[in-house]
C-alpha positions as CSV (number, residue, x, y, z in Angstrom):
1,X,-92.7,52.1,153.1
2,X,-96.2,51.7,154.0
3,X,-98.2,55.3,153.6
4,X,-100.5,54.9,157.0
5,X,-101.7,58.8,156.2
6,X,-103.7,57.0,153.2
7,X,-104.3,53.4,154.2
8,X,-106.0,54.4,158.1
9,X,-107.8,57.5,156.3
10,X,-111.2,57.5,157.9
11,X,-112.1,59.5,155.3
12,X,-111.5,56.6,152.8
13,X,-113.7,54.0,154.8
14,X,-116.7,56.6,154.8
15,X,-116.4,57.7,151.1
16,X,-115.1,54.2,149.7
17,X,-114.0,56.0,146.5
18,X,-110.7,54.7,146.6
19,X,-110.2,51.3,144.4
20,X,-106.9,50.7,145.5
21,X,-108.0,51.1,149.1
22,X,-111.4,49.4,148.9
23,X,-109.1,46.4,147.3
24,X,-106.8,45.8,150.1
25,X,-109.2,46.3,153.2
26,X,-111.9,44.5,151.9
27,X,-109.5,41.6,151.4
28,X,-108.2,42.6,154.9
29,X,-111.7,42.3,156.7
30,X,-113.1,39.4,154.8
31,X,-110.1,37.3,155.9
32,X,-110.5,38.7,158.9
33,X,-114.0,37.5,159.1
34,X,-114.0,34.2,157.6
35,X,-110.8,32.4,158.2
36,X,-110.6,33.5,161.8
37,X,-110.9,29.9,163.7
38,X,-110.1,27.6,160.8
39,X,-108.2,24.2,162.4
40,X,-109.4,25.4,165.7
41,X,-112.7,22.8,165.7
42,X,-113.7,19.4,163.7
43,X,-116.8,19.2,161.3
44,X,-120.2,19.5,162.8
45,X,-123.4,18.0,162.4
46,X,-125.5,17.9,160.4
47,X,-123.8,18.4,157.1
48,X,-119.9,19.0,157.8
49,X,-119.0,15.4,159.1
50,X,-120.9,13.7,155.7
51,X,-118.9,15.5,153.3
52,X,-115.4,15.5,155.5
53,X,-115.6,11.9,155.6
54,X,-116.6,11.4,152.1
55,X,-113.6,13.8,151.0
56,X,-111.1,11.8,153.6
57,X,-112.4,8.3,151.7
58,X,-111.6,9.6,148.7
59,X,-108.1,10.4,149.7
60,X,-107.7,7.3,151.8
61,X,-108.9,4.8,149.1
62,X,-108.4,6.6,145.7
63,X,-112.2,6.0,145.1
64,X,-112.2,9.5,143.6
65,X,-115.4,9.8,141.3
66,X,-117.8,8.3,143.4
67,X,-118.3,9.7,146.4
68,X,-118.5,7.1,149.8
69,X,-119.3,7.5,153.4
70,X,-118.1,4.7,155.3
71,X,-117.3,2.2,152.1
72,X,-121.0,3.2,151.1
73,X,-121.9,5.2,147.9
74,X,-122.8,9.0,148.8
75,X,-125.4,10.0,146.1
76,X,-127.1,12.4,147.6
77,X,-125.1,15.4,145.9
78,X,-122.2,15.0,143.0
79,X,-119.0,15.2,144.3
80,X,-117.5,18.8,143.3
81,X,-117.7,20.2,146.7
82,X,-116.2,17.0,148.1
83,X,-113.8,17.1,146.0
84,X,-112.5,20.7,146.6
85,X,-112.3,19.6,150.1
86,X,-110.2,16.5,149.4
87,X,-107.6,17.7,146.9
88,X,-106.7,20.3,150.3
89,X,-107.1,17.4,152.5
90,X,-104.0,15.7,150.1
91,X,-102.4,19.0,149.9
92,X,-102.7,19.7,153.5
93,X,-102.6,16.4,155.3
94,X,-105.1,19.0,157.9
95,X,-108.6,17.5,157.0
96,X,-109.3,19.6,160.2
97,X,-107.9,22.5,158.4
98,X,-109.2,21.3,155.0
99,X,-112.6,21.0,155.5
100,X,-113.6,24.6,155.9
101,X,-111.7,26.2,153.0
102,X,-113.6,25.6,150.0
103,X,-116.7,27.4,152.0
104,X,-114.1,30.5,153.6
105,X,-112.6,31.0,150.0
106,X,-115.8,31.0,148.0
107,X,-117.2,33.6,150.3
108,X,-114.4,35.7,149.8
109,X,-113.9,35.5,146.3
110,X,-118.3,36.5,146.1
111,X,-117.5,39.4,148.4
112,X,-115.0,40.7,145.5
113,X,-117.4,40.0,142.8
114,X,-120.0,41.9,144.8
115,X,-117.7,44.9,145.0
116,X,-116.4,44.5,141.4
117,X,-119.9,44.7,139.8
118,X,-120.8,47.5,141.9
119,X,-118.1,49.1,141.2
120,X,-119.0,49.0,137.2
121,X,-122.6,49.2,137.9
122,X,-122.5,52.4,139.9
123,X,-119.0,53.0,141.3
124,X,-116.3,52.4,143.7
125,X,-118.4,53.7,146.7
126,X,-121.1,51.6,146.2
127,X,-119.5,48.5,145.4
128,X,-117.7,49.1,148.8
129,X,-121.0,49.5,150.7
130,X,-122.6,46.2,149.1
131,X,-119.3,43.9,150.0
132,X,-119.4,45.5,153.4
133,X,-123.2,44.9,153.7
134,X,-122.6,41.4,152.5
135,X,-119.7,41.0,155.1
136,X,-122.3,42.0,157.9
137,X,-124.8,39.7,157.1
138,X,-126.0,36.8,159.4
139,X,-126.2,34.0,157.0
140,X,-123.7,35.0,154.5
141,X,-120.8,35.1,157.5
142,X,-122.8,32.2,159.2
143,X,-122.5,29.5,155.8
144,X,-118.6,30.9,155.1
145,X,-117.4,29.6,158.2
146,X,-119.2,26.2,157.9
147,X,-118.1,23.2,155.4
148,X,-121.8,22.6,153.5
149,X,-121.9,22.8,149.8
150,X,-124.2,26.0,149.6
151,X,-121.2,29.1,150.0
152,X,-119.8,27.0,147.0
153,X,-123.0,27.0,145.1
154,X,-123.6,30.6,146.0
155,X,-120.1,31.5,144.7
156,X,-121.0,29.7,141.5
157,X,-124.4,31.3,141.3
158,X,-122.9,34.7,142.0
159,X,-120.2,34.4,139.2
160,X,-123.2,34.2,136.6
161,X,-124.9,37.0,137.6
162,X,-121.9,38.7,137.7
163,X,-121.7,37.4,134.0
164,X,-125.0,38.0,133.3
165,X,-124.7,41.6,134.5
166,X,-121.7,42.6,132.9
167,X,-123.3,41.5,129.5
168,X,-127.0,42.8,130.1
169,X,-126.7,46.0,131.8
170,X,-122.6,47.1,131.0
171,X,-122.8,46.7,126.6
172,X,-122.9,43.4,125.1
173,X,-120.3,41.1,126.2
174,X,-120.5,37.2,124.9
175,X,-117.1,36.1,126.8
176,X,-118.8,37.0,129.9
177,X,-122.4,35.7,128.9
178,X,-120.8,32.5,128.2
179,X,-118.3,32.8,131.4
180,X,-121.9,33.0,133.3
181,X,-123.3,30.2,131.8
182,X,-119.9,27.7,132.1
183,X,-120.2,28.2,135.6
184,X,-124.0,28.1,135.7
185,X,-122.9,24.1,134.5
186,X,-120.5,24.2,137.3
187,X,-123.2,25.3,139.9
188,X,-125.7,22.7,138.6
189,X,-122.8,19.6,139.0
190,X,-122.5,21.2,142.3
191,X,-126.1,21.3,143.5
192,X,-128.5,21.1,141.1
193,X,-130.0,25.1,141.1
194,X,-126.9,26.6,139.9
195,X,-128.7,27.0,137.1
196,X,-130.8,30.1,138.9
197,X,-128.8,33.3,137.4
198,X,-130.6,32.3,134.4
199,X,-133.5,33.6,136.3
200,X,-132.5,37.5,135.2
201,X,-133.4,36.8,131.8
202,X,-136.7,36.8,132.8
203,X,-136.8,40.6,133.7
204,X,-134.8,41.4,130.9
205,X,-137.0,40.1,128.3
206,X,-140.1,41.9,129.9
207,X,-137.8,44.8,129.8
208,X,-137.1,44.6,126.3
209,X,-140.6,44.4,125.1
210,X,-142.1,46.9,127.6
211,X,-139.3,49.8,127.3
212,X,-136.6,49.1,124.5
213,X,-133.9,50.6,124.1
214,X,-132.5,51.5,120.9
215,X,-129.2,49.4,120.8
216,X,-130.1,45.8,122.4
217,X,-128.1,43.1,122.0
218,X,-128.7,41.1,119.0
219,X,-127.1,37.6,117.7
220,X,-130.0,35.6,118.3
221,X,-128.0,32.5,117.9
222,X,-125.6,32.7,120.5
223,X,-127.9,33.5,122.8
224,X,-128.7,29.4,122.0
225,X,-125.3,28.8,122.4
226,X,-125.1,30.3,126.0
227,X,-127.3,27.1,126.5
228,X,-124.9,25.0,124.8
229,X,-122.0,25.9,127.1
230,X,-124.2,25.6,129.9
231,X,-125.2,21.7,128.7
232,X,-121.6,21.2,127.8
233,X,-120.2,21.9,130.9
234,X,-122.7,19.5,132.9
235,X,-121.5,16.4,131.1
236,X,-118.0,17.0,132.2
237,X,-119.8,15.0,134.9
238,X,-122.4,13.4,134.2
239,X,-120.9,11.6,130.3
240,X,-118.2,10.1,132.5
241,X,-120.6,8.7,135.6
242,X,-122.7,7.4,133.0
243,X,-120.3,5.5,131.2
244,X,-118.4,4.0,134.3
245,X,-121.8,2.8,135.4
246,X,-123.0,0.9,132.2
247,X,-119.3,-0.2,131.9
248,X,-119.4,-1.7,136.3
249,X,-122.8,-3.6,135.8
250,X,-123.0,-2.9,139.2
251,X,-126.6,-2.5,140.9
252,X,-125.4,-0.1,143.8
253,X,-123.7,2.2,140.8
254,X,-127.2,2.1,138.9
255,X,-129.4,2.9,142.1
256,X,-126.4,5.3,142.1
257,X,-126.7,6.9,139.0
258,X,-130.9,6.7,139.4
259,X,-130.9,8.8,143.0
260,X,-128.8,11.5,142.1
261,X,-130.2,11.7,138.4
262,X,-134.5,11.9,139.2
263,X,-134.4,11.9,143.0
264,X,-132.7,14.6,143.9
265,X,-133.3,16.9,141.6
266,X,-136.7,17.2,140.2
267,X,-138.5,14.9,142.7
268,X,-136.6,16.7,145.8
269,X,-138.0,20.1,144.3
270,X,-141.7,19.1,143.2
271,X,-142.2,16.3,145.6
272,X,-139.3,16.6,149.0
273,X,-139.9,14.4,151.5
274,X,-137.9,16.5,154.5
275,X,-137.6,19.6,156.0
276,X,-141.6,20.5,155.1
277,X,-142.5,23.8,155.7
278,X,-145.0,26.2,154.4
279,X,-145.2,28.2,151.4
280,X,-144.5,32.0,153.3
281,X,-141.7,30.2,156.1
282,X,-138.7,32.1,154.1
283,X,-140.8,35.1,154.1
284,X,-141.5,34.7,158.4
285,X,-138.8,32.4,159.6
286,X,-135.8,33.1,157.3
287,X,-135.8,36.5,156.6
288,X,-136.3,38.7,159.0
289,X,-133.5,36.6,161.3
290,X,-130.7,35.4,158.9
291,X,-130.7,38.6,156.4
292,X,-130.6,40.8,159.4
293,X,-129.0,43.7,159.2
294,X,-130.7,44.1,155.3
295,X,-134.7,43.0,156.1
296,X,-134.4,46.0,159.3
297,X,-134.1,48.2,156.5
298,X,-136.7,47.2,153.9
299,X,-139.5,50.1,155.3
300,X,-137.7,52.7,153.6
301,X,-135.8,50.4,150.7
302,X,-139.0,49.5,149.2
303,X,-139.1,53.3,148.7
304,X,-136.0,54.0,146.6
305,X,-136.9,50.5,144.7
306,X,-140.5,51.7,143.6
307,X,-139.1,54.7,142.2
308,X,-136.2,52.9,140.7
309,X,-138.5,50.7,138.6
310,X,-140.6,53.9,137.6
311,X,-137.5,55.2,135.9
312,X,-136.8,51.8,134.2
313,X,-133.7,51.6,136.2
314,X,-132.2,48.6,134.5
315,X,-130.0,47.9,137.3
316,X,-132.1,47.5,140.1
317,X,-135.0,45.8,138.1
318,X,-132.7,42.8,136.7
319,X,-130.7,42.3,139.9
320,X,-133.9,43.0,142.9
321,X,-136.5,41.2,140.3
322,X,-133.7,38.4,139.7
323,X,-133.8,38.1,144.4
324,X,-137.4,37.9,144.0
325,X,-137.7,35.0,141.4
326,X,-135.1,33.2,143.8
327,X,-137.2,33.8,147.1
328,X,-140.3,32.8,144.8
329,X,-138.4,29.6,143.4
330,X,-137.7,27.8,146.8
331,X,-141.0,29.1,148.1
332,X,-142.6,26.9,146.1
333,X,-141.2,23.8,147.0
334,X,-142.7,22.0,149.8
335,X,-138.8,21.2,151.2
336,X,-137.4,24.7,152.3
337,X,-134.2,25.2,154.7
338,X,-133.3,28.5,155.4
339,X,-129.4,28.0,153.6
340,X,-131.2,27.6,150.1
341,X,-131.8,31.5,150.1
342,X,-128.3,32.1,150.8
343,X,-127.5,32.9,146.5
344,X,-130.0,35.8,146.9
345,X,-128.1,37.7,149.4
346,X,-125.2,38.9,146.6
347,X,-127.3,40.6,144.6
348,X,-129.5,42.0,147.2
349,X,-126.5,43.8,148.8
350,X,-126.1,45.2,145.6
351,X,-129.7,46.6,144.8
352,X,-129.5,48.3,148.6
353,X,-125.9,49.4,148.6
354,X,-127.3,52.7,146.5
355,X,-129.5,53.6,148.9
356,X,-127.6,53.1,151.7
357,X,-125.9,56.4,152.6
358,X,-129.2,57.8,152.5
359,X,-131.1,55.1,154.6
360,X,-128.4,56.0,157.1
361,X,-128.3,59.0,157.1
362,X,-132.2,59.2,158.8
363,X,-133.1,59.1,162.3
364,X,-135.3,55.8,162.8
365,X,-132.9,53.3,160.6
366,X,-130.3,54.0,162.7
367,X,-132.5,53.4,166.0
368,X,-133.4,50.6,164.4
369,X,-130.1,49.2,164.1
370,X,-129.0,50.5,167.2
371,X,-131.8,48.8,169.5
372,X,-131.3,45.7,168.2
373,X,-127.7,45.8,168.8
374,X,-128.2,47.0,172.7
375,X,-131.5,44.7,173.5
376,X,-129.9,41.6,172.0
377,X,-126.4,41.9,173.7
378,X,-128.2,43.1,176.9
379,X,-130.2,39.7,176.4
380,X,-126.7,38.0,176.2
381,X,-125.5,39.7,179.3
382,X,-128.3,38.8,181.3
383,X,-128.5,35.5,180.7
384,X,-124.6,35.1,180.9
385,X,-125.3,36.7,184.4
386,X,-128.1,34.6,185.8
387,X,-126.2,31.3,184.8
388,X,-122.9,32.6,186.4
389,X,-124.6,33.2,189.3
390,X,-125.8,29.6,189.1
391,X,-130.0,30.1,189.0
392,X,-131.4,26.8,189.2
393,X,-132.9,26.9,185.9
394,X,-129.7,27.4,184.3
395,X,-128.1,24.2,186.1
396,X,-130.7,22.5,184.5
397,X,-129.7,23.7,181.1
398,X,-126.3,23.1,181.3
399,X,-127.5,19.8,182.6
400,X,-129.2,18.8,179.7
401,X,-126.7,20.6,177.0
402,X,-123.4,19.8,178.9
403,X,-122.1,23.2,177.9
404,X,-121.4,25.8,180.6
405,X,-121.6,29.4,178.2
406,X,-122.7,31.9,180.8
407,X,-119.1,33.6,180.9
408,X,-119.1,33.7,176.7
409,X,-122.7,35.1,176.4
410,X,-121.3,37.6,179.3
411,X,-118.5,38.5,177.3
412,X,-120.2,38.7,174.3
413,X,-123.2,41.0,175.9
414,X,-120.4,43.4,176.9
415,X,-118.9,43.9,173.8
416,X,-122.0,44.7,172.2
417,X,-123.3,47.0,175.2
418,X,-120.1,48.7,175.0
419,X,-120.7,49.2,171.7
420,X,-123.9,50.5,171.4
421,X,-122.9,53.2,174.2
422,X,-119.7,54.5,172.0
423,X,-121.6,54.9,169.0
424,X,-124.8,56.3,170.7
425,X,-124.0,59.7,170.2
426,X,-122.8,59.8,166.4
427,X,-123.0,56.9,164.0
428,X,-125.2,54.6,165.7
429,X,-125.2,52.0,162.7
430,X,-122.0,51.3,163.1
431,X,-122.9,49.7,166.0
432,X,-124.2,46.5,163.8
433,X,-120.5,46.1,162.2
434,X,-118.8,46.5,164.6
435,X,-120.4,44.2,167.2
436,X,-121.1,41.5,165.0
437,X,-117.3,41.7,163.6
438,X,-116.2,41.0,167.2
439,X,-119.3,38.6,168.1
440,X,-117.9,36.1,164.9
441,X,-114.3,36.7,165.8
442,X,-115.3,35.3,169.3
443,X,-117.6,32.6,167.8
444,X,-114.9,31.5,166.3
445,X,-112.7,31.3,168.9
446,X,-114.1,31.1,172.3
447,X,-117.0,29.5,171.2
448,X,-115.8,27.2,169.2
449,X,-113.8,25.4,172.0
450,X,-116.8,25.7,174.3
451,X,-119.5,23.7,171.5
452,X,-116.5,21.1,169.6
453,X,-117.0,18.9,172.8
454,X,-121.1,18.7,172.6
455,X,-120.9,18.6,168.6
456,X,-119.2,16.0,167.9
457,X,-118.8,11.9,169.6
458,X,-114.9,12.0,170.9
459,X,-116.4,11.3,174.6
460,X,-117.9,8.5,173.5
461,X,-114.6,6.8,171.4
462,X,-112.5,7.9,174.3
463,X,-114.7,6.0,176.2
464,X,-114.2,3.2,174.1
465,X,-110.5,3.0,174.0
466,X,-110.3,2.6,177.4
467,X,-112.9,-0.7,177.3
468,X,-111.5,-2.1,174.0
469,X,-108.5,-3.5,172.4
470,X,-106.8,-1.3,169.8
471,X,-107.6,-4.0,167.0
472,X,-110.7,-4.4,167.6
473,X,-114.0,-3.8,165.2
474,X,-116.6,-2.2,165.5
475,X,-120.1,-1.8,163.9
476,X,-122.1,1.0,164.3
477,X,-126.3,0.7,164.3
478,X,-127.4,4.1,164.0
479,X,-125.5,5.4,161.6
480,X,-124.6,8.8,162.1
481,X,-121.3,10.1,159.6
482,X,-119.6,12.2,162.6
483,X,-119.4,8.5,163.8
484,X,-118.0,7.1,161.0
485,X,-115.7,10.2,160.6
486,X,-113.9,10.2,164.6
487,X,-113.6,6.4,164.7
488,X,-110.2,4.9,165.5
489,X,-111.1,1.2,164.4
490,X,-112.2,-0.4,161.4
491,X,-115.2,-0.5,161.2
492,X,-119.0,-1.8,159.8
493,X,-122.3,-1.0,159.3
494,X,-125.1,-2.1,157.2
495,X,-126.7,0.8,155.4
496,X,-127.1,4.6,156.2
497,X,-131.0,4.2,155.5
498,X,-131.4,0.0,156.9
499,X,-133.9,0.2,160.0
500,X,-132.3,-0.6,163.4
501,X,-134.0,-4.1,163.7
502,X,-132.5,-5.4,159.9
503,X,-129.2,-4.0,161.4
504,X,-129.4,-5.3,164.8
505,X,-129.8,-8.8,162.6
506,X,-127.5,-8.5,160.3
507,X,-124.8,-7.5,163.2
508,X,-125.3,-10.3,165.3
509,X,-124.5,-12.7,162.6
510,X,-121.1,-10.3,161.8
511,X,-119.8,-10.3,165.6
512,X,-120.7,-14.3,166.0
513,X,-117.3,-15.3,163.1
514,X,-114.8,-13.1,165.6
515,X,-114.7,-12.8,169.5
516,X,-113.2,-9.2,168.5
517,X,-115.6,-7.5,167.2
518,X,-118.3,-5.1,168.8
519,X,-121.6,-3.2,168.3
520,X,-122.0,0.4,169.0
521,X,-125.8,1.5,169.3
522,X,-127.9,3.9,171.6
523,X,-130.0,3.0,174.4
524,X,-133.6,3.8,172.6
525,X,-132.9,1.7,169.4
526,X,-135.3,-0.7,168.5
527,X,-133.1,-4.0,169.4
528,X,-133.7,-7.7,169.1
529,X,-130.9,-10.0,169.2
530,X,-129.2,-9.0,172.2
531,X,-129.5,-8.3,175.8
532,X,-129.1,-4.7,176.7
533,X,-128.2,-5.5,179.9
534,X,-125.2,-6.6,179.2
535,X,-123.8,-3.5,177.1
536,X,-121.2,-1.3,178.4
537,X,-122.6,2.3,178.4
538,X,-119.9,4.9,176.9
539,X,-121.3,7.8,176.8
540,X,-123.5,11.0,175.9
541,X,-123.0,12.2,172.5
542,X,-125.9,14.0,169.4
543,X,-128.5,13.8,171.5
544,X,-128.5,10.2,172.4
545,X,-127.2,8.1,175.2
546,X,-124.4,5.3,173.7
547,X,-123.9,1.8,174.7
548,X,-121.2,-1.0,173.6
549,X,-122.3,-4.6,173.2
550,X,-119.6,-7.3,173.6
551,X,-119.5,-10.6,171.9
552,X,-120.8,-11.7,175.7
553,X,-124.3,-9.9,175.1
554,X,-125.3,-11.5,172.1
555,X,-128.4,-14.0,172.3
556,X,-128.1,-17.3,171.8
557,X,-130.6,-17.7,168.8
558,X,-131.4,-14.5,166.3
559,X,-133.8,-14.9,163.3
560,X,-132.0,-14.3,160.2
561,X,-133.1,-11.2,157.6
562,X,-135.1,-12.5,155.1
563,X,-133.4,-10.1,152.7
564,X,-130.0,-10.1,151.9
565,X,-128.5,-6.7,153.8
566,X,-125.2,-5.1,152.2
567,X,-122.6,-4.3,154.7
568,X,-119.9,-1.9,154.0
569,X,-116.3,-1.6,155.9
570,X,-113.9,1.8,156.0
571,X,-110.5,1.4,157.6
572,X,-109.5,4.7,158.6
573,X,-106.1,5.7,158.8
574,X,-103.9,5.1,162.1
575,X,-104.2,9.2,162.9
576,X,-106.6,9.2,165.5
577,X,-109.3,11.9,165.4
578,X,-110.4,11.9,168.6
579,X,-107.0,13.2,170.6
């Protein structure tokens, strides 16, 4: 029989001394949270439809090692992410369910390690606060409920602190010191910077030469060996992809083994070639929006910290010095996106949960928090207002987007106006829990059957269908993977990086041997080889307007590549996607 007297105490969720209760609530709300919406939309761009397809090729063909997108090799990341995604794709048969698990049960798994080493580091209460702190913010919520490889990564990451940690700071401890650096090898055959909790050594070792104590940890040598288990556990990988490669004698596999070996690793760190921004962008851009409710907070953190580090506070000096080396680390690339920060967030719940209780407990952080909650949802409510009302500037919006949200941003400005004005009186920060609780548990919901129409191309194969036989062929020029990933047909194309002209080329000689085959493209491509007005338009679909070119369309004479172009073909199964 189920106590409620102890498990709805309010005095339990304020305290968050009880471990048994901490346990099952926190695993109550992160489920909550996170896995709220799963099955209920299909991958989005830009990452989710690249590695959803790769993980349904590798199920559909049992081309397991090397990852492909549309019969072409993948080797922009290794496959361990893709892989978690296609061994619950076979267990599942769902690849709509599928392909948001790994992310929703990495993120829950980090929130327990968050409240675990809190919970040894300073106790149950403040383990409590930093899971719950986690749980509120933006980006850590925002990259659980979406299928890209960094919630894995940051799981990964998180486990070797944790490891790290429990050996630095709790009395030496090699089975966790090597636990941290097995899955610091994991991290790195995930994406590459899982080796970053080695990063906390760094403030160690100042520590230990600036203020020893008098028992550190010796055995020099397996300190080495650490390394060794970190090495060994990234040639679980990469021994095997070498080996298949030299055995194939294949040039693809070598350009393969070349790209994901030097090009995106150390050349996408020292020398990226997308997504340039400037050296402070995490510090203006990133920050102060995706680590929101934390960064409202930092006035009166940096506080506690300073005195913290003046008492040689191990604690907080390895884990906030170990955030800062991260922030520091992608700063200094020239590539930045906002989702590489997302392994600091972990460790930074856990260098403000301590202070928490305190923060809150003074007049302006709570304001803080407050106003933010009321002016944003009033901002919601407003605009849900004005396009409900049908301003003219708002029919041009919902022109251009083809998404009518007025009545969600409505519903979403009144729960959070309703919110701020319950907890006006008394416990105005729990305005930001509560409100963004509700605001994901509609997102994912509400909003994701409003968006799954404008986010992915099922307009534009439904079009299709109705213009085409069902055994037809198509090839796609401008390649995008949530095209690959919702076709019906077999289908073509010629290279995820081949310029539209070399494709345009190359398809006109592939639709000339069969009078079944046909060439999807958009309207502003750079074409030769066929008349454009002659395609079939079928629709609106990532930003570009889509046309169909029969066999009738093609011109009569087409100069011929003068290099050889590669074309790869993926049959998908007869499951449509697009129903």
């Amino acid at each position: 029989m189920i106590n409620s007297a102890y498990w709805f105490n309010k005095q339990h969720f304020k305290t968050g001394q009880e471990h048994q209760f901490n346990l099952i609530w926190l695993f109550i709300i992160a489920l909550s949270i996170i896995l709220v919406g799963i099955g209920l939309r299909d991958p989005w761009p830009a990452d989710e439809p690249r590695f959803a397809q790769v993980a349904r090729e590798m199920v559909e063909t049992g081309q397991w090692f090397f990852p492909m997108r549309g019969g072409e090799l993948y080797p922009d990341k290794p496959p361990v992410f893709m892989w978690s995604i296609a061994i619950l794709y076979w267990l599942t048969d769902s690849i709509t369910v599928s392909f948001l698990l790994p992310s929703a049960i990495c993120s829950i798994v980090t929130c327990f390690l968050v409240y675990d080493l809190g919970r040894r580091l300073w106790s149950s209460q403040i383990g409590w606060y930093a899971s719950l702190l986690l749980l509120s913010t933006i980006q850590f919520v925002l990259q659980a409920k979406a299928a890209q490889i960094d919630a894995m990564v940051c799981c990964w990451i998180t486990i070797g602190c944790y490891g790290l940690a429990r050996h630095l700071l709790l009395g030496e401890n090699w089975r966790w010191y090597f636990t941290a650096c097995f899955f610091m090898g994991i991290g790195i055959i995930t994406k590459g910077v899982g080796f970053l909790p080695i990063f906390m050594l760094i403030p160690y070792v100042a520590l230990r030469i600036i203020a020893p104590q008098e028992s550190e940890i010796k055995g020099e040598w397996r300190w080495l060996t650490g390394l060794l288990v970190l090495l060994g556990t990234t040639l679980l990988w990469l021994i095997p992809m070498l080996y298949w490669v030299e055995q194939s004698q294949n040039p693809l596999l070598e350009q393969y083994r070349d790209n994901i070996l030097f090009k995106q690793t150390g050349e996408r760190y020292a020398n990226a070639w997308h997504h340039l921004k400037p050296f402070w962008y995490y510090l203006i851009e990133v920050i102060p929006i995706f680590w929101l409710p934390t960064c409202l907070l930092l006035p009166w953190l940096i506080k506690h910290w300073y005195r913290a580090i003046l008492q040689l506070d191990r604690r907080i000096i390895l884990l906030l010095g170990w955030v800062v080396l991260v922030v520091i680390f992608f700063s200094y690339s020239p590539g930045k996106r906002g989702v590489y920060l997302l392994p600091a967030l972990p460790m930074l719940s856990l260098v403000v949960a301590p202070y928490l209780s305190s923060i809150l407990s003074k007049k302006w952080p709570k304001l803080l928090i407050w106003s933010f909650v009321f002016i944003s949802s009033l901002c919601a409510l407003l605009t849900g207002i004005v396009g409900i009302v049908e301003i003219k500037s708002t029919l041009k919006l919902t022109e251009k987007y083809h998404i009518t949200p007025w009545f969600y941003l409505f519903t979403l400005g009144a729960i959070g106006q309703i919110t701020a004005w319950l907890t006006y009186r008394n416990h105005r920060w729990l305005s930001w829990p509560i409100a963004s609780s509700m605001v994901w548990i509609l997102y994912s919901t509400w909003g994701y059957q409003l968006l799954n129409p404008v986010k992915t191309p099922k307009n534009v194969y439904l079009e299709i269908t109705k213009k085409i036989p069902k055994n037809s062929e198509l090839a796609i020029i401008g390649l995008k993977e949530q095209l690959i990933y919702f076709s019906p047909y077999t289908f073509s194309h010629f290279g995820y990086h081949t310029k539209d002209e070399l494709s345009y080329r190359a398809a006109w000689k592939w639709q000339g041997e069969n009078q079944k085959r046909f060439v999807l493209t958009y309207k502003r491509a750079m074409h030769v080889c066929y008349d454009l007005n002659k395609a079939l338009p079928v629709g609106y679909a990532h930003r570009r307007e889509w046309l169909l070119l029969p066999s009738t369309s093609r011109l009569a004479q087409c100069e011929p590549n003068k290099k050889q172009i590669n074309r790869y073909t993926f049959s998908p199964r007869m499951t449509s996607l697009i129903d």
